[in-house]
GUDRENFI-910708 format. One line per 5 residues: their letters; for each residue x, y, z of C-alpha. Coordinates in nm, 4 decimals, always signed. Layout:
a> X/Y/Z ~ ...
//
This chain:
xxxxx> -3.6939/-14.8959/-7.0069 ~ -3.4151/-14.8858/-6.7398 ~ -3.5262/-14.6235/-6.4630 ~ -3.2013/-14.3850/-6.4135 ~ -3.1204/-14.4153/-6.0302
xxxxx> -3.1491/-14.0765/-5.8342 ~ -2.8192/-13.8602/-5.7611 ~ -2.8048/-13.9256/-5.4190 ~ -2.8943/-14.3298/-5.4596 ~ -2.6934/-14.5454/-5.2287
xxxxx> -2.6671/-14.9394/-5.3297 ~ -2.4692/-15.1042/-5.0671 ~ -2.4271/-15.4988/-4.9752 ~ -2.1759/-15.5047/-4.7135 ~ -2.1995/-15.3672/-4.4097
xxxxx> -1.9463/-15.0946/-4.2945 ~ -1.7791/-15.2775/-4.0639 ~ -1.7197/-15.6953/-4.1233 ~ -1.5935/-15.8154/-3.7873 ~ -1.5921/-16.2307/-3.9249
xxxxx> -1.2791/-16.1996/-4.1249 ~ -0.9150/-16.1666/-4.0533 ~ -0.5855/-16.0144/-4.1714 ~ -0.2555/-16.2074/-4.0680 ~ -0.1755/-15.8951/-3.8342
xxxxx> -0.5182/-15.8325/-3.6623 ~ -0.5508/-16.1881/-3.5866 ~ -0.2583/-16.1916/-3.4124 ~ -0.3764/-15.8866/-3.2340 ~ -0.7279/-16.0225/-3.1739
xxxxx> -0.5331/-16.3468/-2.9907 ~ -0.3243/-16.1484/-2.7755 ~ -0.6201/-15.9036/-2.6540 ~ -0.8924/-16.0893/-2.5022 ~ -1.2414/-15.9654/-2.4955
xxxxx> -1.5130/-15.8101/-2.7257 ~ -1.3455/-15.8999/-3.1102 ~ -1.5770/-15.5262/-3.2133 ~ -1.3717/-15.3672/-2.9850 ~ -1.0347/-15.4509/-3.1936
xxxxx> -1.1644/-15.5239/-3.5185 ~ -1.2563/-15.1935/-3.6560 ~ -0.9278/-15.0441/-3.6796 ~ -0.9537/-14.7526/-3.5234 ~ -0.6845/-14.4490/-3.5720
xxxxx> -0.4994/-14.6688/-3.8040 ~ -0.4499/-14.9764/-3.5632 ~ -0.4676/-15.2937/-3.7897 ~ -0.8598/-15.3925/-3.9075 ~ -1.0363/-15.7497/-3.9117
xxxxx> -1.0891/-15.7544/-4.2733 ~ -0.9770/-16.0635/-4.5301 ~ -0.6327/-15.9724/-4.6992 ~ -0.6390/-16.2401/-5.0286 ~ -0.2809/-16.3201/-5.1176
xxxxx> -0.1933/-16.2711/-5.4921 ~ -0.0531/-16.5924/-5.6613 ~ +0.2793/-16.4696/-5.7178 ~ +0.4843/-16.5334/-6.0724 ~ +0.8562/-16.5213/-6.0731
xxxxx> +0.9004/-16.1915/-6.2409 ~ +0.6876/-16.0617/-6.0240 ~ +0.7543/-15.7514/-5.7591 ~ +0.4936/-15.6950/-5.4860 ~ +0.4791/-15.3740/-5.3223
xxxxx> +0.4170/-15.4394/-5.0201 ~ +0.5067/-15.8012/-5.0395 ~ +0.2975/-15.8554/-4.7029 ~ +0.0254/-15.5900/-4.7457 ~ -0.1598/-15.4805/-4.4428
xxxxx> -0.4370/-15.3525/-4.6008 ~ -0.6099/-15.4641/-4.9077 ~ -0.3911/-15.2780/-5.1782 ~ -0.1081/-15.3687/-5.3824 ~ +0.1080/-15.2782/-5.6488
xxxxx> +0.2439/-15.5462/-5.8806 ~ +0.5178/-15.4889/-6.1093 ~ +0.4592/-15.7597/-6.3768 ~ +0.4041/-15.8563/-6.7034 ~ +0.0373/-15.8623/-6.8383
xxxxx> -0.1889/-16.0791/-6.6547 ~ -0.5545/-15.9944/-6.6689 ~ -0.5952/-16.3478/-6.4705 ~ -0.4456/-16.6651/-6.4635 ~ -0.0466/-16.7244/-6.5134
xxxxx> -0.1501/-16.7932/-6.8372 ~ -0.3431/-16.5271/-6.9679 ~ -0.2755/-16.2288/-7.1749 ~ +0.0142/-16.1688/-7.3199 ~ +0.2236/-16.2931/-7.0030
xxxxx> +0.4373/-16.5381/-7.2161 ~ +0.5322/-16.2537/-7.4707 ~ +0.8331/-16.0246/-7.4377 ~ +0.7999/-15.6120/-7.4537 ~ +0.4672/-15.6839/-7.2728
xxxxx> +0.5764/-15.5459/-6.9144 ~ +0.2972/-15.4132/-6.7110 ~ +0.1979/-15.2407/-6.3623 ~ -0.0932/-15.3530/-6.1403 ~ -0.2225/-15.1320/-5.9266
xxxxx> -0.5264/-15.2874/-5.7296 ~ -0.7508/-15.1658/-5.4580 ~ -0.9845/-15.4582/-5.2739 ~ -0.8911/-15.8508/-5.4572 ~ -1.2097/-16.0046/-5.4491
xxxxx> -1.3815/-15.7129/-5.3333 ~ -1.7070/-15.8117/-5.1516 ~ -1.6402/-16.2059/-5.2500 ~ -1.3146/-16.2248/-5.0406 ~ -1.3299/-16.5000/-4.7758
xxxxx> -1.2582/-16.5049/-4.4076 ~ -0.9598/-16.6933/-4.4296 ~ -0.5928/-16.6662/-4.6318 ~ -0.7478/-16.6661/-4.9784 ~ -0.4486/-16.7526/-5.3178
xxxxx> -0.6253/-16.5762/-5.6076 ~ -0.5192/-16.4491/-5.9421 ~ -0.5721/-16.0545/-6.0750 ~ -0.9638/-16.0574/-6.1111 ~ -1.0569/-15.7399/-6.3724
xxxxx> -1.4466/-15.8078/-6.2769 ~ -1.4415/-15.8631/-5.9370 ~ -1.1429/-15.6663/-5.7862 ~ -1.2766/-15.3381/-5.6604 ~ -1.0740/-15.0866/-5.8075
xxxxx> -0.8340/-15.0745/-6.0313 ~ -0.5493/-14.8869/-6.2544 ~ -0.3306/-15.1008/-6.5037 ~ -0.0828/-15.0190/-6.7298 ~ +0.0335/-15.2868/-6.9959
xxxxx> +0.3048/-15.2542/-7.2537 ~ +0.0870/-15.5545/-7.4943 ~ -0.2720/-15.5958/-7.3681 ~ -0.5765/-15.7362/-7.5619 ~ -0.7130/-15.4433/-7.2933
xxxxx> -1.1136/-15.4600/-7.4635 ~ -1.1340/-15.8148/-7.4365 ~ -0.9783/-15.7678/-7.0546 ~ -1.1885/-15.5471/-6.9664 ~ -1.4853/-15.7029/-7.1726
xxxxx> -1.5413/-15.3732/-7.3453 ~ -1.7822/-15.3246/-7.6652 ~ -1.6223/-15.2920/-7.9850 ~ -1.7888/-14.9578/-8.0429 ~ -1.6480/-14.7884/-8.3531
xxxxx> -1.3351/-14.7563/-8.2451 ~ -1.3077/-15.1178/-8.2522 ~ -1.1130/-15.3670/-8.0268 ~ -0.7359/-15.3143/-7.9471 ~ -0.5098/-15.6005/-7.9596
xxxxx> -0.1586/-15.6557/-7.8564 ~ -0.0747/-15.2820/-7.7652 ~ +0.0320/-15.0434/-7.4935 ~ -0.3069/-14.9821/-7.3060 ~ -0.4127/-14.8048/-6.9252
xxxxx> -0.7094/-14.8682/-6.7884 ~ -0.8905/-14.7469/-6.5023 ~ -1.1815/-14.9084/-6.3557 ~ -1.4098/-14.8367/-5.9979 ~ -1.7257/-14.8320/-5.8998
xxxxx> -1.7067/-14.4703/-5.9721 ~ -1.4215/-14.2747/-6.2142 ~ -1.3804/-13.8590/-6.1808 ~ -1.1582/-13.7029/-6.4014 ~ -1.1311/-13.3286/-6.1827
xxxxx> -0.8667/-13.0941/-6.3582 ~ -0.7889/-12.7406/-6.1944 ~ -0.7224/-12.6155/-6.5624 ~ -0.8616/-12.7791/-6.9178 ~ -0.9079/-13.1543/-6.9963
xxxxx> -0.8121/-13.3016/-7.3301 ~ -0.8838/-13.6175/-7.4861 ~ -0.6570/-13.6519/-7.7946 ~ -0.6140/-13.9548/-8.0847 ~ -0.4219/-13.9997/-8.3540
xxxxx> -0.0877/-13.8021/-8.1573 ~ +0.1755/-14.0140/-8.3024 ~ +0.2566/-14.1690/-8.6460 ~ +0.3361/-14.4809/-8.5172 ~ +0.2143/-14.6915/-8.2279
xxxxx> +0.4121/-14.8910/-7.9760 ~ +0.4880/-15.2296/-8.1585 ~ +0.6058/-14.9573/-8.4350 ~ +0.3086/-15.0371/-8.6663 ~ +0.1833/-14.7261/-8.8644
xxxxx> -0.0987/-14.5152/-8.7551 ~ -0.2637/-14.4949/-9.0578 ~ -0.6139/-14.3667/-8.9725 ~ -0.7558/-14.1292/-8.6718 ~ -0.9804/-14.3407/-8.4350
xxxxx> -1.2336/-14.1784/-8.2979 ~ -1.3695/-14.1676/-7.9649 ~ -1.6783/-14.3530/-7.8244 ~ -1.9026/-14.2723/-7.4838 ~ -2.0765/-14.6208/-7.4579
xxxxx> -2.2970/-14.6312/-7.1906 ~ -2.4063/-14.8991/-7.0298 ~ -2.1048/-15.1094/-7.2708 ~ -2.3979/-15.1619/-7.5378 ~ -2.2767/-15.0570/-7.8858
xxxxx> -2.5593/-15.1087/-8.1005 ~ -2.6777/-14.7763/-8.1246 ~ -2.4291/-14.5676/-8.1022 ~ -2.4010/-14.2493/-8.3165 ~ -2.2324/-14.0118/-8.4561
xxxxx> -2.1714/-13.6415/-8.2313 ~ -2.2962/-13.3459/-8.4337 ~ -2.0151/-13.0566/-8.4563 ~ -2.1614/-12.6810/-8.3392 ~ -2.0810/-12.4409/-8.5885
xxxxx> -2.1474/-12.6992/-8.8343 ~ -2.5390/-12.7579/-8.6647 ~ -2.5764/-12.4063/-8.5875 ~ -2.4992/-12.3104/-8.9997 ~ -2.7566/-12.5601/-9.0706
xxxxx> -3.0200/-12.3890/-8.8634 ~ -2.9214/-12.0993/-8.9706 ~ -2.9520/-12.2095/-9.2977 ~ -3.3190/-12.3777/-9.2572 ~ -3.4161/-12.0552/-9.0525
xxxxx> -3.3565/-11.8124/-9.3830 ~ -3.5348/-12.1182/-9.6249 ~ -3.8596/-12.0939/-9.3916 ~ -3.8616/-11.7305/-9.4065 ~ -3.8227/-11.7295/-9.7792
xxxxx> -4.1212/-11.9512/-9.7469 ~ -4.3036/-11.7254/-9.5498 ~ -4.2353/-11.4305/-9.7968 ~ -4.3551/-11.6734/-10.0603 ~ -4.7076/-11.7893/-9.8832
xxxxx> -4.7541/-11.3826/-9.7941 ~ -4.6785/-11.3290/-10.2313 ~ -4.9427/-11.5554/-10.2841 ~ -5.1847/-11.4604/-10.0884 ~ -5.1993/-11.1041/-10.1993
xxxxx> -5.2397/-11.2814/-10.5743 ~ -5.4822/-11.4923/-10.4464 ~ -5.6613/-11.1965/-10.2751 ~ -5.6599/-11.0070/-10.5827 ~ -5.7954/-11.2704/-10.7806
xxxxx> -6.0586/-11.3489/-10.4891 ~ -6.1463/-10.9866/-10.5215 ~ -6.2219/-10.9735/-10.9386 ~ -6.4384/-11.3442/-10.9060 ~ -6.6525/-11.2006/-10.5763
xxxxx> -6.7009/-10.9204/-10.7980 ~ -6.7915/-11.0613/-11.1690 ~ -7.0342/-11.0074/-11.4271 ~ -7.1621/-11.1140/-11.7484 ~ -7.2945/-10.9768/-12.0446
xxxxx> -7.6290/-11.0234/-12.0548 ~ -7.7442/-11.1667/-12.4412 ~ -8.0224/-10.8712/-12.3800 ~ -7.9086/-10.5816/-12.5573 ~ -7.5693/-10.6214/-12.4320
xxxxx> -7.6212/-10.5026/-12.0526 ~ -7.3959/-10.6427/-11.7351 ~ -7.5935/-10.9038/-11.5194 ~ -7.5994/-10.8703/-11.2002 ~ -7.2781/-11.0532/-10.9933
xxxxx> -7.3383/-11.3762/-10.8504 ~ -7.4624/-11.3558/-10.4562 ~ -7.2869/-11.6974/-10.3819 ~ -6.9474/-11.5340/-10.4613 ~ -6.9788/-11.2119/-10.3746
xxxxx> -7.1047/-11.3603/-9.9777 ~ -6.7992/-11.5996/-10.0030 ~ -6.5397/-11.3809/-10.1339 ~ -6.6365/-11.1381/-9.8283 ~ -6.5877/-11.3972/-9.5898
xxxxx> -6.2601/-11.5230/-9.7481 ~ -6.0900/-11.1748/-9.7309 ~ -6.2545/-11.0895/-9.4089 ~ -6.0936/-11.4566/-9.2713 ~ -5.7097/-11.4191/-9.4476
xxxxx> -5.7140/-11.0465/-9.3334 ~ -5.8155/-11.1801/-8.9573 ~ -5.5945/-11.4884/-8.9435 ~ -5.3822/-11.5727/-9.2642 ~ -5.2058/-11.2057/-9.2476
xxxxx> -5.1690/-11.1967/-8.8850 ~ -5.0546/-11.6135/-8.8436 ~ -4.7510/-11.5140/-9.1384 ~ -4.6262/-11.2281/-8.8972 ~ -4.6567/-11.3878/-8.6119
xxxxx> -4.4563/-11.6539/-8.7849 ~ -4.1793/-11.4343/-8.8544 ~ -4.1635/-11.2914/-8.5121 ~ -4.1343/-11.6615/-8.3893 ~ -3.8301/-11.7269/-8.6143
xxxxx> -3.6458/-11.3065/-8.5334 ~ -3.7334/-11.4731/-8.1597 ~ -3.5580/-11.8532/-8.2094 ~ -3.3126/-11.7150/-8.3783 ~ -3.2192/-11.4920/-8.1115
xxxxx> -3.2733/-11.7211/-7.8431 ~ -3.1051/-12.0237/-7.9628 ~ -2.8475/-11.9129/-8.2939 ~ -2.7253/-11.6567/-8.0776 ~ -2.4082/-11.6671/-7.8278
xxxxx> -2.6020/-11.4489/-7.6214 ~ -2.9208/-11.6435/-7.6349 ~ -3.0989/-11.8248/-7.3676 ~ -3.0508/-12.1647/-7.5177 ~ -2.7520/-12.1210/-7.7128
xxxxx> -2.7050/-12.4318/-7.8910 ~ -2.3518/-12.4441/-7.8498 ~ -2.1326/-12.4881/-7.5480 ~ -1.8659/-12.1863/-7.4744 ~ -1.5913/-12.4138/-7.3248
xxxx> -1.6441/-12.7713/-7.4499 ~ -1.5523/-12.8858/-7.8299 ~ -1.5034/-13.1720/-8.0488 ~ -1.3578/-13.2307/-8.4242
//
């Protein structure tokens, strides 16, 4: 079993500060000031830093912005190109797309002017919007239920880390438009799949609330009833306890009672002694402990409500 890291864990490979590498502009710089290269590669208060700039292998229809960059960040107005000039759907029409990339190469970039194509692994961090996108395969996403999109309008966001922060509500919504945006019918809702770790094999359904909670509620009132009927049949099953500890015969001997046996009547006072002691007092308890889960977790005002009071699902 994977260990889950700690909140505060840190995993870092590079070091803050990579004074080996050079951009076009702080090599320049580095040239024209002689002396200690830490004291002018760090890029302090904005002044250009000694870190590798790789140089995206332009296309034709391509618009860089900047062209030049002087840090590692780029927007590329494009057509879809998860890598090579070749890939994706960069040879189809309608399939116009926007690249916005933080860190090429991330912590593989080279100390010298790297050419390299949009890498969806290795780039740092990224946002890209495609008109036509085989985006799951892209991305190398699980099928999931969902299952994998092909040749459609996608965004995706990727990082080492991804926070969604809203000021007001969040909503994540499918199945918004009868058609989608190669005008092919919508024809069923897709659903929506948290896949952790990008393993699909067990995933499973979400339970709805009120739906669970009826259920429990529903379960709660069957093992009452079954309390009431275990507390029915023990007062039968005292009564009839009572009449065998208590028996007699007819004696063949001018018709007089014999006497009852002692076996029975010493067990049958144990037996009601024990259900009066435990049996009785275990069913009431029991029905205190399901007045107190009920309370407790079927209840809005319960300690461990089972539903949440501000996030839903259909």
């Amino acid at each position: 079993m994977t260990e889950k890291p700690s909140k505060d864990v840190k995993i870092q490979k590079k070091k803050a500060v990579q004074q080996t590498v050079y951009s076009f502009e702080c090599k320049e710089s580095v040239d024209s000031q002689p002396g200690d290269l830490a004291a002018v590669s760090k890029g302090v208060a904005g002044t250009p830093s000694c870190e590798v700039i790789p140089v995206l292998v332009p296309m034709d229809v391509d618009t860089l912005v900047p062209a030049r960059p002087k840090t590692n960040a780029q927007m590329v107005f494009t057509r879809d190109r998860p890598g090579s000039r070749f890939s994706g759907k960069n040879s189809d029409t309608g399939a116009s797309a926007i690249d916005i990339v933080v860190g090429r190469q991330s912590f593989k970039a080279e100390g010298k002017e790297q050419l390299v194509d949009p890498n969806f692994t290795d780039d740092a961090a990224r946002i890209y919007i495609s008109q036509k996108s085989d985006v799951d395969k892209n991305f190398k996403i699980k099928a999931g239920s969902v299952g994998l999109a092909t040749g459609k309008s996608a965004i995706a966001l990727k990082a080492d880390g991804i926070r969604l922060i809203a000021r007001e509500g969040i909503k994540i919504v499918t199945g918004a438009d009868p058609k989608n945006s190669q005008g092919g019918d919508v024809n069923s809702i897709y659903g929506i799949d948290i896949i952790a770790g990008n393993q699909d094999g067990e995933l499973e359904p979400m339970v709805k609330g009120n739906k669970i909670l009826a259920a429990l509620d529903q379960m709660g009132q069957h093992v009452e009833k079954l309390n009431a009927i275990v507390k029915h049949g023990f007062a039968v099953q005292a009564e009839m306890n009572a009449a065998v500890k208590d028996h007699f015969h007819y004696s063949p001997w001018y018709g007089n009672p014999s006497q009852p046996s002692d076996a029975c009547q010493v067990k049958g006072a144990t037996t009601s002694m024990e259900h009066l002691q435990q049996t009785q007092r275990s069913l009431t308890s029991n029905r205190q402990n399901i007045a107190s889960w009920r309370q407790n977790c079927l209840c809005e005002s319960g300690r461990d409500y089972i539903l949440s009071r501000w996030n839903k699902i259909n």
